[in-house]
C-alpha positions in Angstrom: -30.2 -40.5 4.4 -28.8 -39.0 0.6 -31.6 -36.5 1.1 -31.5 -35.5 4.3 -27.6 -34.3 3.6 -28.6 -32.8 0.7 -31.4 -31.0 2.2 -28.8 -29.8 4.9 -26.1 -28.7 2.3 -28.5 -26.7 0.2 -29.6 -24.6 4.1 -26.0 -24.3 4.8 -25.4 -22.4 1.6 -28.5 -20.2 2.2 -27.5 -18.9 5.1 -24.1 -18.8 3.9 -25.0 -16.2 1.0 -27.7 -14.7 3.3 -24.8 -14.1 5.6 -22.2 -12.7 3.0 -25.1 -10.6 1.7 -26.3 -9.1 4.9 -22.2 -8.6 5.9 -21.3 -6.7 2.9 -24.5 -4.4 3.6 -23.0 -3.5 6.7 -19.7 -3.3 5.7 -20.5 -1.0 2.6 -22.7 1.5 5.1 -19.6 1.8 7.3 -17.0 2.2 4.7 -19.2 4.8 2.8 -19.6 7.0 6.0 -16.2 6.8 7.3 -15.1 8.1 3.8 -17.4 11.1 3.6 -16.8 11.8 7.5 -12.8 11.7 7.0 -13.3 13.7 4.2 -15.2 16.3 5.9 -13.1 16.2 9.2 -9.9 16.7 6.8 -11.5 19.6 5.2 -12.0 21.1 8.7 -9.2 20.8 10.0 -7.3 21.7 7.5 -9.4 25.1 7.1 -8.7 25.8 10.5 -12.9 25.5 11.3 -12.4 23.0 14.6 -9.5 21.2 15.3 -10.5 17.1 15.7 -8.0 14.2 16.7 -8.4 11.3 15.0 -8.9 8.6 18.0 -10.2 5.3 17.7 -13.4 6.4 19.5 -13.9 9.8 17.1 -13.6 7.4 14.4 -16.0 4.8 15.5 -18.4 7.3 16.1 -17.6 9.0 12.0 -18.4 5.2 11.1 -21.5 5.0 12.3 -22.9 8.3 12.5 -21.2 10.0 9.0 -21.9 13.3 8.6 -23.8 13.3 12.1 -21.2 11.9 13.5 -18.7 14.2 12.6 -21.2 17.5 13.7 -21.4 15.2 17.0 -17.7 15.6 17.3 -17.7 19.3 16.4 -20.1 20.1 19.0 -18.0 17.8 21.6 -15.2 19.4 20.7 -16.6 23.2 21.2 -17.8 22.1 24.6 
């Protein structure tokens, strides 16, 4: 009965740190592109290049894409 708990505990914190591991990989990724894709939307903005709003939606789509994302969101916003 000891060892079946144990045996349960010890899985439980696997997949915990499996879980934190895999969550922070994510979450890195994301933060990472948003920064470069803010950066690179601020720069184009402010040079007057295209003119982007910063919406939930056209940030979402920085996040994921990055630098894609943002040429994405120039080319949506030439059309």
């Amino acid at each position: 009965m000891v060892l079946e708990h144990l045996i349960l505990l010890i899985l439980i914190i696997a997949v915990g740190i499996l879980f934190f591991k895999l969550t922070y990989k994510i979450l890195r990724y994301l933060a990472v592109n948003t920064i470069i894709g803010l950066i690179l939307v601020g720069i184009l903005n402010f040079l007057g290049i295209v003119h982007i709003k910063l919406t939930l939606i056209n940030l979402l789509i920085i996040a994921f894409g990055g630098i894609i994302g943002v040429f994405i969101l120039i080319l949506l916003s030439i059309l």
